[in-house]
MIDOSE-1310 file (N, C-alpha, C; in nm, 2 decimals, decimal comma, always signed):
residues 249
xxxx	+4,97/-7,00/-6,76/+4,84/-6,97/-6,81/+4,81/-7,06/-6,93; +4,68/-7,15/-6,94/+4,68/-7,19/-7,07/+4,55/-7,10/-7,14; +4,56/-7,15/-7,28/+4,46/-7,07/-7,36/+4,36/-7,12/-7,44; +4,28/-7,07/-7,46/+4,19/-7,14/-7,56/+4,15/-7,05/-7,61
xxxx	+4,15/-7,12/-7,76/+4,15/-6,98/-7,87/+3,97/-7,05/-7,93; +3,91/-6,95/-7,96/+3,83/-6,95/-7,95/+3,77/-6,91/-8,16; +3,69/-7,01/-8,18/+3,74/-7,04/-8,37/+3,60/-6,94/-8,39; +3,49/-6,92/-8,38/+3,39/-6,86/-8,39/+3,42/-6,70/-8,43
xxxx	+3,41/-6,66/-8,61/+3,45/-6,58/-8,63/+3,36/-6,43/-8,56; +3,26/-6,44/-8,55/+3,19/-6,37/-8,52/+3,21/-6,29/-8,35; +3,34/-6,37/-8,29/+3,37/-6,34/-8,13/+3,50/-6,21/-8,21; +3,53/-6,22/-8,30/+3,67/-6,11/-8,34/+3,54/-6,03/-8,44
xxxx	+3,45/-5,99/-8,42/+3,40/-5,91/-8,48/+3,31/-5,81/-8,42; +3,37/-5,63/-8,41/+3,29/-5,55/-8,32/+3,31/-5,41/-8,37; +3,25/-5,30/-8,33/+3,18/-5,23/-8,37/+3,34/-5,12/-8,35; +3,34/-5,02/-8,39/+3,46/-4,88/-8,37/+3,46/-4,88/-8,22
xxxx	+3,55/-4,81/-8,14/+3,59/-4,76/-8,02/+3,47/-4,61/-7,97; +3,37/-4,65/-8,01/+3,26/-4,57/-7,98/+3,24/-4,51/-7,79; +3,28/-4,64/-7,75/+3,24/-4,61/-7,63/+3,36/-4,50/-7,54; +3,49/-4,55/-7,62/+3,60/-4,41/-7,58/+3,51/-4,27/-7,61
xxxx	+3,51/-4,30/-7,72/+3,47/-4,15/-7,79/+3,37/-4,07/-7,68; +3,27/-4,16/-7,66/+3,09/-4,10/-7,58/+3,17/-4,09/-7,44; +3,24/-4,17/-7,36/+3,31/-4,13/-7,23/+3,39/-3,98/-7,21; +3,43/-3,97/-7,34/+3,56/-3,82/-7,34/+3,44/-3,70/-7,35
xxxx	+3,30/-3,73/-7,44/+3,20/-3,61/-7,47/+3,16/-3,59/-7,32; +3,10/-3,72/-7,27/+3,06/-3,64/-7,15/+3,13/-3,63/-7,03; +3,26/-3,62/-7,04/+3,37/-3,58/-6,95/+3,38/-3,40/-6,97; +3,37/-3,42/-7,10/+3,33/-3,27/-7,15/+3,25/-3,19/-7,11
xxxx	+3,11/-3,23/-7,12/+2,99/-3,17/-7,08/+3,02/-3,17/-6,93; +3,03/-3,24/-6,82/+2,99/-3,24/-6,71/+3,08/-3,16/-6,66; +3,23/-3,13/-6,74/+3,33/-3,05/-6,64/+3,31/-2,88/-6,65; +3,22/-2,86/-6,71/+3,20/-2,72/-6,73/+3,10/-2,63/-6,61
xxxx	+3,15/-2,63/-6,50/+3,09/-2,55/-6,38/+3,19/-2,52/-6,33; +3,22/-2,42/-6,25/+3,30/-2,34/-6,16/+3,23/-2,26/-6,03; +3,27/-2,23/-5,93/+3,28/-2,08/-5,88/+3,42/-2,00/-5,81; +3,41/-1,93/-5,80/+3,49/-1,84/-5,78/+3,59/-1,91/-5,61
xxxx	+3,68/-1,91/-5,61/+3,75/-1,95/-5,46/+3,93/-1,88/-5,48; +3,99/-1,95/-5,36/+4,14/-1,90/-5,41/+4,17/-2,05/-5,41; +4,32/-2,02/-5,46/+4,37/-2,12/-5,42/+4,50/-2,19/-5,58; +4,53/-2,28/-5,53/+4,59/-2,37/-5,71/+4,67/-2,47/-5,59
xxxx	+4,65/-2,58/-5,74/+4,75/-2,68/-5,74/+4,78/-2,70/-5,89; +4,67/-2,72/-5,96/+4,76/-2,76/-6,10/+4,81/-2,67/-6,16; +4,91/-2,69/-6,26/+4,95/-2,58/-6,34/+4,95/-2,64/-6,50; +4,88/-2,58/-6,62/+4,91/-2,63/-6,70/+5,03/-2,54/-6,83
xxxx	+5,11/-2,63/-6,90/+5,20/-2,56/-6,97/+5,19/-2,63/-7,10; +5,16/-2,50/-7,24/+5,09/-2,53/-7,33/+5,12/-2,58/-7,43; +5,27/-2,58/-7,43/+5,38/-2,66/-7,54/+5,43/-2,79/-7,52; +5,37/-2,80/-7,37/+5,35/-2,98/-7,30/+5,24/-3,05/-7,32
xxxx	+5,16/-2,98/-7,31/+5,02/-2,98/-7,31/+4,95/-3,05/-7,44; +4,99/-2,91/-7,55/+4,96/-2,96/-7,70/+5,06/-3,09/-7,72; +5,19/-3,10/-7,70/+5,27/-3,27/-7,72/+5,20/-3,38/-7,70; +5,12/-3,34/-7,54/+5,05/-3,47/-7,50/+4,91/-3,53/-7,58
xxxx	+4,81/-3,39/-7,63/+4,74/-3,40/-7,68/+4,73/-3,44/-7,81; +4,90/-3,41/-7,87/+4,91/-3,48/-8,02/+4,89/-3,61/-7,99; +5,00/-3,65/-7,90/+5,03/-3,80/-7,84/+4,91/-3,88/-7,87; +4,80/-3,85/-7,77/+4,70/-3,90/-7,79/+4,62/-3,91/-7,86
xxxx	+4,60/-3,81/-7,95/+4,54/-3,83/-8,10/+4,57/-3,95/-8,22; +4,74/-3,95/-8,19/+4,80/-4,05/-8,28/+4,78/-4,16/-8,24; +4,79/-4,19/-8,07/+4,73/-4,30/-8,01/+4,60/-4,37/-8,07; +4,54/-4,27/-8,04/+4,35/-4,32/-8,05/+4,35/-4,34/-8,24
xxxx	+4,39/-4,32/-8,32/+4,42/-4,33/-8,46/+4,50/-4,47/-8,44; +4,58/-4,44/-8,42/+4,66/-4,63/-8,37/+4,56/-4,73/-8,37; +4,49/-4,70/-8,25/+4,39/-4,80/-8,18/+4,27/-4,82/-8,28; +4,26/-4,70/-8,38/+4,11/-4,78/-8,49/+4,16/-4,83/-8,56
xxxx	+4,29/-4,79/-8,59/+4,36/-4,91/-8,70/+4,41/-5,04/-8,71; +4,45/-5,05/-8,57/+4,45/-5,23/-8,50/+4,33/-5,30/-8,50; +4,21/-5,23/-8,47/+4,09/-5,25/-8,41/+4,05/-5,34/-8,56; +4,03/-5,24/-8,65/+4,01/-5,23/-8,78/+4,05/-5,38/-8,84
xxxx	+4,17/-5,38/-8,84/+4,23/-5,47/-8,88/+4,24/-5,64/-8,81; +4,20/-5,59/-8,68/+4,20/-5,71/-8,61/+4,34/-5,81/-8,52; +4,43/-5,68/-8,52/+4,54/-5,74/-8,50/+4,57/-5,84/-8,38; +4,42/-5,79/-8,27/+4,44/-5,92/-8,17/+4,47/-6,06/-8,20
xxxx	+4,40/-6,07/-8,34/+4,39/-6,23/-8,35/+4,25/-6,34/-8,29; +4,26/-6,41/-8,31/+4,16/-6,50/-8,26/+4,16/-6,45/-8,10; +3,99/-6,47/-8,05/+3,96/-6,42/-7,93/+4,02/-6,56/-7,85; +4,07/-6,52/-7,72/+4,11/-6,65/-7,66/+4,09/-6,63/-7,50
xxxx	+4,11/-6,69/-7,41/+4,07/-6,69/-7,25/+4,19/-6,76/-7,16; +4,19/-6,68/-7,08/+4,27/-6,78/-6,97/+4,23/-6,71/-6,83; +4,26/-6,76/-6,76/+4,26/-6,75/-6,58/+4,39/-6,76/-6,50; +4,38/-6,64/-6,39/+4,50/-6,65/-6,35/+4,46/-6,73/-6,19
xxxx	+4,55/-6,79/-6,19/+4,50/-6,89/-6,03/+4,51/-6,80/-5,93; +4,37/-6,89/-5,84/+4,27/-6,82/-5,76/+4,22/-6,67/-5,75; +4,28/-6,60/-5,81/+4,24/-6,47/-5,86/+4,07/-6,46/-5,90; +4,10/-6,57/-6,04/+3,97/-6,56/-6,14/+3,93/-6,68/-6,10
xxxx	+3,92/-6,70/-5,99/+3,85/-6,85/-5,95/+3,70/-6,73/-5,87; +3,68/-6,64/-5,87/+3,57/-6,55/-5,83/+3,47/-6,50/-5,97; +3,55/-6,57/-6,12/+3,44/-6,48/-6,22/+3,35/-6,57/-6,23; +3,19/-6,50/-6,28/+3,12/-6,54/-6,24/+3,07/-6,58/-6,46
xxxx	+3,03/-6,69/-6,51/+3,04/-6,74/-6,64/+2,85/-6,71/-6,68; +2,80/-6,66/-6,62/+2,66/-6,64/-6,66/+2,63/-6,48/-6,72; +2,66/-6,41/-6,81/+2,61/-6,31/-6,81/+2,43/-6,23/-6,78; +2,47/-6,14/-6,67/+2,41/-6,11/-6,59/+2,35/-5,95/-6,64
xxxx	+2,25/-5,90/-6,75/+2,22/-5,84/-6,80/+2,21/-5,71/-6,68; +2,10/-5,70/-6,60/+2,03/-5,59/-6,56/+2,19/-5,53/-6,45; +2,25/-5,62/-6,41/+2,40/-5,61/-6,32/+2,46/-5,53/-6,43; +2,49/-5,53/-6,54/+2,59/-5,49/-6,65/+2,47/-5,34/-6,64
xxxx	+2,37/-5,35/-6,70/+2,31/-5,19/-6,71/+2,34/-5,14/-6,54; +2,37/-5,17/-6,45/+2,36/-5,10/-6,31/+2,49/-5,05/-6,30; +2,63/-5,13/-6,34/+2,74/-5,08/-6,35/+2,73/-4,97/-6,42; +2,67/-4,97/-6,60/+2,65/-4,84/-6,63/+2,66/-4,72/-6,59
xxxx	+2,55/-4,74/-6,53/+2,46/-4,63/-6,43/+2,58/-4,59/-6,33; +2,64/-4,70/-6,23/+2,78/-4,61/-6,17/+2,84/-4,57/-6,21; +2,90/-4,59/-6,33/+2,98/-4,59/-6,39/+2,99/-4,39/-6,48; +2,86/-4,42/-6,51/+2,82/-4,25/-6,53/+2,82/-4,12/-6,42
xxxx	+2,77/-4,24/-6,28/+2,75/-4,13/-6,13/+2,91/-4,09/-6,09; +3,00/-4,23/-6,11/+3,13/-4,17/-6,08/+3,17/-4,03/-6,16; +3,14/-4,04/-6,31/+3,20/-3,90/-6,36/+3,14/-3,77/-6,29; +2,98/-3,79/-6,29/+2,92/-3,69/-6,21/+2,92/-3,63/-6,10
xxxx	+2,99/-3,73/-6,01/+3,05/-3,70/-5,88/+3,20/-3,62/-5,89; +3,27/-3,64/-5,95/+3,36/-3,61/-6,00/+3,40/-3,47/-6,08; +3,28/-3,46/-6,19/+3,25/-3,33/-6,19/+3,20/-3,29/-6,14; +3,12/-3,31/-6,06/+3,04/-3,22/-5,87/+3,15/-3,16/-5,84
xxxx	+3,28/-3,20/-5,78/+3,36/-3,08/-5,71/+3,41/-2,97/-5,82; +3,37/-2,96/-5,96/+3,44/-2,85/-5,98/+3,36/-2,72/-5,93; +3,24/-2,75/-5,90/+3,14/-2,66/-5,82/+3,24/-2,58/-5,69; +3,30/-2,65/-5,64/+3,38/-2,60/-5,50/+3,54/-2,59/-5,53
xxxx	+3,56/-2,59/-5,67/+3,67/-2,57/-5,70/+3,78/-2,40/-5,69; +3,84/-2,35/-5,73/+3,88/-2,21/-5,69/+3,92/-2,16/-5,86; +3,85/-2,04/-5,86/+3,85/-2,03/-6,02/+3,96/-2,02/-6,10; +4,09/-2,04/-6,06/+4,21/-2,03/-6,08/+4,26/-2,18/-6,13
xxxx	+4,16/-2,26/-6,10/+4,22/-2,40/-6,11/+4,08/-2,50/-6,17; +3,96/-2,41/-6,24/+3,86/-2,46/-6,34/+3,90/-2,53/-6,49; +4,00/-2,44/-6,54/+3,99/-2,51/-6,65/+4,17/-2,65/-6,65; +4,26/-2,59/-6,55/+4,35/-2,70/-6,52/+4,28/-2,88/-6,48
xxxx	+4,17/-2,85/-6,39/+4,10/-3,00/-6,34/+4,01/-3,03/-6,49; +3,96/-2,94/-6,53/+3,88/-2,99/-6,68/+4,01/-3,05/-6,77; +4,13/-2,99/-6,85/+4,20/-3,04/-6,90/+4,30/-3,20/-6,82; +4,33/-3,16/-6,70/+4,41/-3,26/-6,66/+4,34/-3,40/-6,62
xxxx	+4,18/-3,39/-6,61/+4,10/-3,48/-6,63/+4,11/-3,55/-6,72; +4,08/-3,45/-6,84/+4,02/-3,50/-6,94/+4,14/-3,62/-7,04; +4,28/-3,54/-6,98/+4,40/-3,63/-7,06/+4,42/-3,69/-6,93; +4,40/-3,75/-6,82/+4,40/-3,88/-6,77/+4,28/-3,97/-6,79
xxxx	+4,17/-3,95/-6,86/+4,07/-4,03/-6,89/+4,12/-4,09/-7,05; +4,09/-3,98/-7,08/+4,20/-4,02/-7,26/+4,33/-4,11/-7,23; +4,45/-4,06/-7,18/+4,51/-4,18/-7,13/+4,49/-4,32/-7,14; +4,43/-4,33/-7,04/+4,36/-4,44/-6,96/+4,26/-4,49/-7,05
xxxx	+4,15/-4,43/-7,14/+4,10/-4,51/-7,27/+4,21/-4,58/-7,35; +4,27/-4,52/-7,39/+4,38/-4,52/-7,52/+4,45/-4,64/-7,46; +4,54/-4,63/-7,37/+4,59/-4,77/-7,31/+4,52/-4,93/-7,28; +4,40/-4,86/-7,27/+4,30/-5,00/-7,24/+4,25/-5,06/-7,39
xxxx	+4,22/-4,96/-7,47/+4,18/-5,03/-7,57/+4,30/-5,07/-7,65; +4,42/-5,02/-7,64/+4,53/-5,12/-7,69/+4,55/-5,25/-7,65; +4,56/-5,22/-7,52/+4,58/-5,38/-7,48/+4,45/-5,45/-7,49; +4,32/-5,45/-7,51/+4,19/-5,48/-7,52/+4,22/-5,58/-7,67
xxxx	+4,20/-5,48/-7,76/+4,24/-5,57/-7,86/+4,38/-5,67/-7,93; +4,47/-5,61/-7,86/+4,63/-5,73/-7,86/+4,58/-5,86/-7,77; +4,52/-5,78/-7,65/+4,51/-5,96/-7,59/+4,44/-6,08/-7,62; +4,31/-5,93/-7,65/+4,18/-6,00/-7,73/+4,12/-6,13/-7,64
xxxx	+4,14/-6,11/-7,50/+4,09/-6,21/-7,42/+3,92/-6,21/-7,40; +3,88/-6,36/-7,40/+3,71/-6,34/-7,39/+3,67/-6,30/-7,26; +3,55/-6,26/-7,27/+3,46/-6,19/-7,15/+3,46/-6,36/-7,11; +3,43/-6,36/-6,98/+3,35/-6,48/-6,90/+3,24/-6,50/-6,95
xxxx	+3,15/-6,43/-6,96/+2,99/-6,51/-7,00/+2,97/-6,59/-7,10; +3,07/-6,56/-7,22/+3,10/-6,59/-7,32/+3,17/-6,79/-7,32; +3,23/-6,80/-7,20/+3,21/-6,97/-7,19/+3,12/-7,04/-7,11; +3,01/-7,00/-7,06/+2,89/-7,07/-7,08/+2,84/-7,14/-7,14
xxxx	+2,77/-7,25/-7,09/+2,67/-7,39/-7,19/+2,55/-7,28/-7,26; +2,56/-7,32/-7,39/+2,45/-7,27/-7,48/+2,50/-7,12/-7,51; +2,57/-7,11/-7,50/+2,59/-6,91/-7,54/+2,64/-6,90/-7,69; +2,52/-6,82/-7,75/+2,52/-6,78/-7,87/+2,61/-6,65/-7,90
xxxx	+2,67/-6,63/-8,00/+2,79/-6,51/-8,03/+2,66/-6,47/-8,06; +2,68/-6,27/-8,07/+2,63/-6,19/-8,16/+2,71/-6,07/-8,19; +2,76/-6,03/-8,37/+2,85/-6,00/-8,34/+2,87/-5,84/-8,27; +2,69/-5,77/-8,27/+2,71/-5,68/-8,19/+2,79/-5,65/-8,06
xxxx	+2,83/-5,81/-7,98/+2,91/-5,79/-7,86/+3,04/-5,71/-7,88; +3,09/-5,69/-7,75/+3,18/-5,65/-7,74/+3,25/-5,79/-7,64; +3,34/-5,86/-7,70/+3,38/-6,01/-7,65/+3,52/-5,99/-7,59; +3,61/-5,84/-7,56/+3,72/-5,81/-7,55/+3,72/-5,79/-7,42
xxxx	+3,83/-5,88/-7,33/+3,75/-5,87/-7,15/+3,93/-5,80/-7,11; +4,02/-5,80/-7,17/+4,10/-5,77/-7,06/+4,17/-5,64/-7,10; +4,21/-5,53/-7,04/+4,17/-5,55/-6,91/+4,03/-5,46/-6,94; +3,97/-5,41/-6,82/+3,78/-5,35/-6,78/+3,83/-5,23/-6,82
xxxx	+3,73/-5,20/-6,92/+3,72/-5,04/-6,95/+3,65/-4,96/-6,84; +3,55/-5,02/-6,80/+3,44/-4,97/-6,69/+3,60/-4,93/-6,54; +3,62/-5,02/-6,58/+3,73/-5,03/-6,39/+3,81/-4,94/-6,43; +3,92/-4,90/-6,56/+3,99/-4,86/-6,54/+3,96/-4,66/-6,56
xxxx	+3,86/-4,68/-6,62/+3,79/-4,51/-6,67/+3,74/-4,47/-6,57; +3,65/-4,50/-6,47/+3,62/-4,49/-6,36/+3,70/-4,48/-6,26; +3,81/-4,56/-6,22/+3,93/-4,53/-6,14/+4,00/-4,41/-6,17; +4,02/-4,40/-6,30/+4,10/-4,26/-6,35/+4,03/-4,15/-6,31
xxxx	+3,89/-4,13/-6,32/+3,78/-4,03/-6,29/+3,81/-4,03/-6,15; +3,80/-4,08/-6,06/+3,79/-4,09/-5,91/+3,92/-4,07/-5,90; +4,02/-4,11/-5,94/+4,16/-4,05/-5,88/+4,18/-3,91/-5,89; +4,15/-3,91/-5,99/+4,17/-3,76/-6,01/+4,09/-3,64/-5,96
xxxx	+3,93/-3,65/-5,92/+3,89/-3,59/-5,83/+3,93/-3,59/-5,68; +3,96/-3,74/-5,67/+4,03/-3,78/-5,50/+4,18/-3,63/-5,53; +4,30/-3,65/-5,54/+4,37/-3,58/-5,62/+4,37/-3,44/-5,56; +4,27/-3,37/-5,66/+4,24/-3,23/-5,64/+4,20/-3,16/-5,54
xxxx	+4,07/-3,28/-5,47/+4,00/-3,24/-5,34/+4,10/-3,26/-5,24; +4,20/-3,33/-5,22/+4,28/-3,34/-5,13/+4,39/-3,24/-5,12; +4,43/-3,14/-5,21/+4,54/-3,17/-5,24/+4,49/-2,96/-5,23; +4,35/-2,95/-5,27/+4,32/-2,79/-5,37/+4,29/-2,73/-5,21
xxxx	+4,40/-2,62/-5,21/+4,32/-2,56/-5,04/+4,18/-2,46/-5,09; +4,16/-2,43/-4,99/+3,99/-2,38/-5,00/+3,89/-2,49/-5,06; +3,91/-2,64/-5,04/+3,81/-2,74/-5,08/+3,69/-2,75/-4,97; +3,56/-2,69/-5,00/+3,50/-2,70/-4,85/+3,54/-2,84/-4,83
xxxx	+3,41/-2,93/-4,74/+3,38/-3,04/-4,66/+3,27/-3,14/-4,75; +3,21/-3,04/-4,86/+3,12/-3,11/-4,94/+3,20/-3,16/-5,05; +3,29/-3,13/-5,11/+3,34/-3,12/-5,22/+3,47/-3,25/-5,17; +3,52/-3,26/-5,07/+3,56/-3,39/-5,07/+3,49/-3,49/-5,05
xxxx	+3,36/-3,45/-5,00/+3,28/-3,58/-4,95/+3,26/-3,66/-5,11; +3,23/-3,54/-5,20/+3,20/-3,60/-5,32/+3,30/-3,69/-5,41; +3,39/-3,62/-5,34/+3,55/-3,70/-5,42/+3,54/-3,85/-5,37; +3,52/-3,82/-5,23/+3,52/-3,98/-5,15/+3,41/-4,06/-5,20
xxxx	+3,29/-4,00/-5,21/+3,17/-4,08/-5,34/+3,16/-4,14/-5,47; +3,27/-4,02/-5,53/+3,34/-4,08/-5,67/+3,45/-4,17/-5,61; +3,46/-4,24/-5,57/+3,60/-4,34/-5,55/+3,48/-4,44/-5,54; +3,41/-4,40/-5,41/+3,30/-4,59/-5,38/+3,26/-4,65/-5,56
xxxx	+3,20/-4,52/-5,59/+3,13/-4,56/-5,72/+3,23/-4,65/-5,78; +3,33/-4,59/-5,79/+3,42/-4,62/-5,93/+3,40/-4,82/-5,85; +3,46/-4,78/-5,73/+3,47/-4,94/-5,67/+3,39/-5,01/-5,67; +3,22/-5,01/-5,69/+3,12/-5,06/-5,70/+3,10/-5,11/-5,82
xxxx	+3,14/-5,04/-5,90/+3,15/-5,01/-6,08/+3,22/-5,16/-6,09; +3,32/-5,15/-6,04/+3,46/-5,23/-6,08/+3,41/-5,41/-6,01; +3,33/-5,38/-5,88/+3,26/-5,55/-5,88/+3,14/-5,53/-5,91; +3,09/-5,46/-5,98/+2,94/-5,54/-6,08/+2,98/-5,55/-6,21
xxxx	+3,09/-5,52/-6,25/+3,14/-5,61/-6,38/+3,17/-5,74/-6,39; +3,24/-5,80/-6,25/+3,29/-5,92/-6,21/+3,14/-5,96/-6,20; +3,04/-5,95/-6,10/+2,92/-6,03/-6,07/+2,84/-6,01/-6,26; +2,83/-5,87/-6,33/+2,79/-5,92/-6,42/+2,84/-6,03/-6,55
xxxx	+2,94/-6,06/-6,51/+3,01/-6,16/-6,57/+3,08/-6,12/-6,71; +3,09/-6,01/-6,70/+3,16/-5,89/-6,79/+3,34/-5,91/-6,81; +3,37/-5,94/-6,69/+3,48/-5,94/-6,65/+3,55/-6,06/-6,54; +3,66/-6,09/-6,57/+3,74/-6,19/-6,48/+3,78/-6,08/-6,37
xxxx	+3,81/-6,12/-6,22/+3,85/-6,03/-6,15/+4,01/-6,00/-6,21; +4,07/-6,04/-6,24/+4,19/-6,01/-6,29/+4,21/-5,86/-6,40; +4,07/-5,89/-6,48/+4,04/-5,76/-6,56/+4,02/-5,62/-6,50; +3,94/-5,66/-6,38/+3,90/-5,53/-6,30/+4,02/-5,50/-6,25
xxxx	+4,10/-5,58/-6,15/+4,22/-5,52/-6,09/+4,31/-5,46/-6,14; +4,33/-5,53/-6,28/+4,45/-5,45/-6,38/+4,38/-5,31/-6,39; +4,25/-5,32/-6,47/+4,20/-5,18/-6,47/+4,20/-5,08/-6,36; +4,19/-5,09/-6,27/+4,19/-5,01/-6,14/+4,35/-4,93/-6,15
xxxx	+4,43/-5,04/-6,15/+4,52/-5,03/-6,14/+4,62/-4,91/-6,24; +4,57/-4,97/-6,36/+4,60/-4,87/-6,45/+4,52/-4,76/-6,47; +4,40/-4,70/-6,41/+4,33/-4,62/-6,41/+4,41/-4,54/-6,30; +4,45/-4,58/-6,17/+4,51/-4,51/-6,10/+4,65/-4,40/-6,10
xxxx	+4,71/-4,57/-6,18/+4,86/-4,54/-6,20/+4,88/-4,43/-6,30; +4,78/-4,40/-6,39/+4,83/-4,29/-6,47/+4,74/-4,17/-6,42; +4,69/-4,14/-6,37/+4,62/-4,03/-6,29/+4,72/-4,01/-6,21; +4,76/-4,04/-6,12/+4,84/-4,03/-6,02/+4,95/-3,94/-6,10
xxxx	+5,04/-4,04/-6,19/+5,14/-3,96/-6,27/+5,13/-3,85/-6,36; +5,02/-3,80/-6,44/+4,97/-3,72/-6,54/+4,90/-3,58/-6,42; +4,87/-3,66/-6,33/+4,84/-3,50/-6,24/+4,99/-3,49/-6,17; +5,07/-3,55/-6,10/+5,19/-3,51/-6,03/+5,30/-3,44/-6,15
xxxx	+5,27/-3,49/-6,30/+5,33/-3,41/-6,42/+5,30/-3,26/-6,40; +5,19/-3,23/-6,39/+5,09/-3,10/-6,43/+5,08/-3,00/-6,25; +5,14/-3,07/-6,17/+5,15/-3,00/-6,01/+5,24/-2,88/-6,01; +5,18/-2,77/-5,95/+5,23/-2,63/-6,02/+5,35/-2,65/-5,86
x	+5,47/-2,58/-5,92/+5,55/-2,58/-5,84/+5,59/-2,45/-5,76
C-alpha cells in the first residue's frame, strides 16, 4: 500500500460522532411495534446484558475522546489493488442523499418484521438489535478515525476542503450499519417460527437495501470499494456473533 498524507488541516477537522448517536434514536423509535404470536429464539440474560451495555458506553466515550483529540493523525489515502481500481473520485451529491434514503428504508424494513414478530420475542429483537447496531457503530468509528483514510472525492482536480466534511472513508459507516440492520432481521425471520411469508419477505428487502446502500456509496464517491466490503463485512460478522451469543437454548 503506499500513502499519501494529506497536509490540509482542515481534512482532520470534523464535527462529534453525531451520526452514531441519530442511527441508535431511530433504531429506537422504529423498533417499538409488536403483535401477539408464539414462538422464541432469542433469549436475553440481564447481568450479560448490562456488561455489554457498560462495554459499549465506555466504548462510545473512547471514541469522542480519540475523535476529540485527533489521534488518527494526518488524513491519508491508499488503494488496495484492483479492488479500488472501481472508486469512483468525483463526488456525486444527489447519489450520496439516495444512499441516505436506503440507508434509512433498510432500518424500516427491518423494523417492519417486528410487526410479525411473536410477543415473547419483542423486546429480545429490539435489544439484540440495538447492541449489534451499537457494536457495529462503535467499531467503525474507531477504526474510522485511527486510519483516518480520505474519502475518494476528496482527490479530485479542484476540490476544495470544508471543514464541515466528514473526510474519514475507511471503513463505510452506511455499509457496515446497514448490513448489521439486515443481518439481524435476516437472523430472526429465518430462524423465529410463526414468521408469516410477509415478514420474511421484508427481511429479504432489508438485506437488498442494505446492498444498494453499500454501492451508492462507492458510485457516490463516498467510499473506495474496499471501504464498503470491510463494512459489510464487519456489519455482518458481529450480528451474526452478538445474536448466536443471545440464542435461547
Amino acid at each position: 500500500m503506499k500513502f499519501k498524507h494529506l497536509k490540509n488541516n482542515a481534512l482532520n477537522t470534523r464535527s462529534s460522532a453525531s451520526g452514531v448517536g441519530l442511527t441508535l434514536v431511530k433504531m429506537c423509535i422504529i423498533f417499538y411495534c409488536a403483535m401477539p404470536l408464539r414462538g422464541q429464539y432469542l433469549q436475553l440474560k440481564p447481568q450479560r446484558d448490562v456488561a455489554i451495555t457498560s462495554g459499549l458506553v465506555l466504548h462510545s466515550g473512547i471514541n469522542l475522546l480519540i475523535e476529540h483529540n485527533h489521534w488518527g493523525g494526518s488524513a491519508r489515502t491508499w488503494e488496495v489493488p484492483v479492488l479500488d481500481g472501481l472508486a469512483q473520485y468525483r463526488l456525486q451529491p444527489k447519489t450520496a442523499k439516495i444512499s441516505d434514503g436506503l440507508a434509512m428504508g433498510t432500518a424500516l424494513a427491518a423494523g417492519a418484521i417486528t410487526w410479525a414478530m411473536p410477543a415473547n420475542q419483542r423486546r429480545e429483537y429490539i435489544a439484540v438489535g440495538l447492541q449489534n447496531v451499537w457494536i457495529t457503530a462503535n467499531l467503525t468509528q474507531t477504526v474510522k478515525v485511527l486510519a483516518a483514510r480520505n474519502r475518494p472525492y476528496t482527490q479530485s482536480a479542484g476540490f476544495v476542503s470544508d471543514s464541515r466534511d466528514d473526510h474519514y472513508s475507511f471503513f463505510s459507516g452506511h455499509s457496515s450499519i446497514t448490513a448489521s440492520v439486515a443481518t439481524t432481521a435476516l437472523m430472526m425471520a429465518l430462524n423465529q417460527s410463526n414468521m408469516p411469508a410477509w415478514g420474511k419477505a421484508t427481511a429479504y428487502t432489508a438485506g437488498g437495501l442494505a446492498l444498494t446502500t453499500a454501492a451508492l456509496r462507492i458510485a457516490a464517491g463516498k467510499h473506495y470499494p474496499s471501504d464498503v466490503v470491510t463494512g459489510i463485512l464487519v456489519g455482518v460478522g458481529v450480528s451474526v456473533l452478538n445474536t448466536q451469543l443471545h440464542r435461547a437454548r
